[in-house]
Backbone bond lengths (Angstrom), bond angles and torsions (degrees), N, CA, C in turn:
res aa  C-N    CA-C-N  psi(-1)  N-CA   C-N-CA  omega(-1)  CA-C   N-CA-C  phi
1 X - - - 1.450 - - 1.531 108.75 -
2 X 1.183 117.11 144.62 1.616 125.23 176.34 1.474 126.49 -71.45
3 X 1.501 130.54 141.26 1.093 112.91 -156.18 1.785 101.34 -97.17
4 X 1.212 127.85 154.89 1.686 123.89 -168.02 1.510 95.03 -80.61
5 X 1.423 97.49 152.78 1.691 108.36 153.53 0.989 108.39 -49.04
6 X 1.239 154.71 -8.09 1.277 121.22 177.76 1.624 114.92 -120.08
7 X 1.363 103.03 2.23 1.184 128.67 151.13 1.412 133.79 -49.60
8 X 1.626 86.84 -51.11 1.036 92.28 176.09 1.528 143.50 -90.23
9 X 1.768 97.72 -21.51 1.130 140.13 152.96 2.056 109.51 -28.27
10 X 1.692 92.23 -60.92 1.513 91.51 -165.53 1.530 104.48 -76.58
11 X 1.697 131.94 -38.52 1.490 137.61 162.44 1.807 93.88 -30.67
12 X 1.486 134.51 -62.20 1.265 108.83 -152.52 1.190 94.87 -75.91
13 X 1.257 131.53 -55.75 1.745 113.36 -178.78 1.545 119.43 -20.11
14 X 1.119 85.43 -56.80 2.089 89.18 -171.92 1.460 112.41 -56.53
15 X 1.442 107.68 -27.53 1.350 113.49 -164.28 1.551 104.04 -90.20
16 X 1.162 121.95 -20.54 1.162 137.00 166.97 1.618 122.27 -84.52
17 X 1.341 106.87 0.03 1.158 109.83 158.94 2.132 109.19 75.10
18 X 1.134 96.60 27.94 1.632 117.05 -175.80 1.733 94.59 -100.27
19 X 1.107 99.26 -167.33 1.784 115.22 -171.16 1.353 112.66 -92.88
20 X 1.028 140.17 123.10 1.600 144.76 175.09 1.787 116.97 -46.32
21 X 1.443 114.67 98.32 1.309 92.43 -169.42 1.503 134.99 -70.18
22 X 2.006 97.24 6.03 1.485 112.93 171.19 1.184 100.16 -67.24
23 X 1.165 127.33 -33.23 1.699 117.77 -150.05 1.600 108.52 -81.14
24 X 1.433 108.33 -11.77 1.488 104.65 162.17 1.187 130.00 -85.25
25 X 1.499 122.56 -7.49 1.624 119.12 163.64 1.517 108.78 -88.23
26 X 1.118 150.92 7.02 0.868 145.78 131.81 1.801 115.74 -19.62
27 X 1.647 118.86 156.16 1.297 111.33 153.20 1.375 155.38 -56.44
28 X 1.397 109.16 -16.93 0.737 110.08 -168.94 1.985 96.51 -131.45
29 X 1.398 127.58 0.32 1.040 148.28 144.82 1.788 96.35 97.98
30 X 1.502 121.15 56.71 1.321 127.26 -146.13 1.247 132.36 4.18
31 X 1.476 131.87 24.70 1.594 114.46 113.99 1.501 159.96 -26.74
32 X 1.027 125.30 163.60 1.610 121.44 -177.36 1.701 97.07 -96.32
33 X 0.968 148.32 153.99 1.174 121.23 147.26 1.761 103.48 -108.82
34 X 1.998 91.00 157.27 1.354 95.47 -160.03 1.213 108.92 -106.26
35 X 1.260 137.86 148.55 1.665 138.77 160.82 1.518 109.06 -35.83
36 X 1.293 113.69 140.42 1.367 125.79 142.28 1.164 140.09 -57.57
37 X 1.576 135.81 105.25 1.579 110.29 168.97 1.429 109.42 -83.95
38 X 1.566 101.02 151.26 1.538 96.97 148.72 1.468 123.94 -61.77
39 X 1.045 128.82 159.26 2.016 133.25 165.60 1.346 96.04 -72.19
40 X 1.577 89.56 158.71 1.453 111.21 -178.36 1.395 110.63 -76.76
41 X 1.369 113.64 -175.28 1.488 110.66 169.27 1.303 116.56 -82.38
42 X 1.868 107.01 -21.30 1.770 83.57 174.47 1.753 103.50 -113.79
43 X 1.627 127.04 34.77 0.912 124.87 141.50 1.783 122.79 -67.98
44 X 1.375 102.42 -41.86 1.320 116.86 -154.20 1.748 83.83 -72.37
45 X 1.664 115.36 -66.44 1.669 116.73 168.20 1.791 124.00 -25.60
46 X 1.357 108.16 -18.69 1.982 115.89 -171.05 1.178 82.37 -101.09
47 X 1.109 133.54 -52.57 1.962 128.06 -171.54 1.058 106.85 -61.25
48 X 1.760 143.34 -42.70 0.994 145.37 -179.38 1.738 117.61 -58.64
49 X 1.384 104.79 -52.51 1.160 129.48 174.84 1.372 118.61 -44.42
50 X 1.843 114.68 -60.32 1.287 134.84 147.36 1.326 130.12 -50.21
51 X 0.995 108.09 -22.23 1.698 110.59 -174.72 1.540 99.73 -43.95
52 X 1.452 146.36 -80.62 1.171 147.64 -148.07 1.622 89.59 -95.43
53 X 1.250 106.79 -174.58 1.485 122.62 163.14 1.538 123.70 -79.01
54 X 1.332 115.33 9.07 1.529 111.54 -162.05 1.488 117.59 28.88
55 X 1.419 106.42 63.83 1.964 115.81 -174.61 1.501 100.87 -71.62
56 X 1.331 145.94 -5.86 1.364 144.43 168.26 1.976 105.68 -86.60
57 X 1.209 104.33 -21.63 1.663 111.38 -158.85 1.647 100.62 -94.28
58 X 1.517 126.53 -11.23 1.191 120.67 179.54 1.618 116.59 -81.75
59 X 1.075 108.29 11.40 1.498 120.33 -171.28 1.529 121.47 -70.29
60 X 1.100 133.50 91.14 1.756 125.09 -157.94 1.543 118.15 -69.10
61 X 1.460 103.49 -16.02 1.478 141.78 -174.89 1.573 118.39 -46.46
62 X 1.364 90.65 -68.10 1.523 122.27 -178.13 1.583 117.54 -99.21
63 X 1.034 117.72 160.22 1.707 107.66 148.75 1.418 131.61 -113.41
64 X 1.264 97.51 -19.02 1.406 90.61 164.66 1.463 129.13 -97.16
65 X 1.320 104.93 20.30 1.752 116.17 -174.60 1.462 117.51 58.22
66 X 1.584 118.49 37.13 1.280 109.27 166.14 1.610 118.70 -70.01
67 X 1.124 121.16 163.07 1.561 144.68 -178.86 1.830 98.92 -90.47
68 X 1.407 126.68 117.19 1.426 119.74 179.89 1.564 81.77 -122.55
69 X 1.679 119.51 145.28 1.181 116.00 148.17 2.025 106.30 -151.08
70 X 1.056 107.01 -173.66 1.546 104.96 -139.38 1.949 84.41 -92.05
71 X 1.190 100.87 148.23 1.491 116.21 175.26 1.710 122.68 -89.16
72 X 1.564 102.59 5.50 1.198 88.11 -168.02 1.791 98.94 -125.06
73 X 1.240 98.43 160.29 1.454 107.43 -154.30 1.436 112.08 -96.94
74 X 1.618 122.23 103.20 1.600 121.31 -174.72 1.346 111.59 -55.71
75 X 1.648 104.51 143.56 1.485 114.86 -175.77 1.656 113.18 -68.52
76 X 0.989 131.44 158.58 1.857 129.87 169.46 1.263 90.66 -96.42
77 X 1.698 120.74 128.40 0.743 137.62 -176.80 1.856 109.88 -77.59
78 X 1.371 100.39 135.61 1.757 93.48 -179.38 1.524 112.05 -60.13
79 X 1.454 104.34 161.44 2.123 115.59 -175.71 1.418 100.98 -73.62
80 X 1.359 133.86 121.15 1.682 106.84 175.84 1.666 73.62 -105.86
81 X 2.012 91.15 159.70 1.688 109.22 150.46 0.825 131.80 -112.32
């Protein structure tokens, strides 16, 4: 019996020294799979840190990123007609 194109297709891979395209229907798609770590404590502390943009911390002004705004109270301008 004759072998299919796509038969034959996957023989040259192998022979060519490429990846087996059986080995990706497999379960696990011939990989290992790897353990998880948890993060460290001062990974988990840099993510926290990062989480937002620190939009108060871009301030070149200050260093500790305080908020200053003016104490005095703008006039309402009179209606002209």
């Amino acid at each position: 019996m004759a072998r299919s194109k796509a038969m034959k297709q996957r023989s040259k891979l192998i022979r060519e020294g490429k990846l087996d395209p059986a080995m990706g229907r497999k379960s696990w798609g011939g990989c290992l799979p790897v353990e998880r770590l948890t993060p460290t404590y001062q990974e988990t502390r840099n993510k926290q840190d990062n989480k937002h943009k620190k939009k108060w911390k871009h301030s070149s002004y200050t260093s500790e990123g305080s908020i200053s705004f003016c104490p005095f109270q703008a006039r309402p301008r009179a209606a002209t007609k």
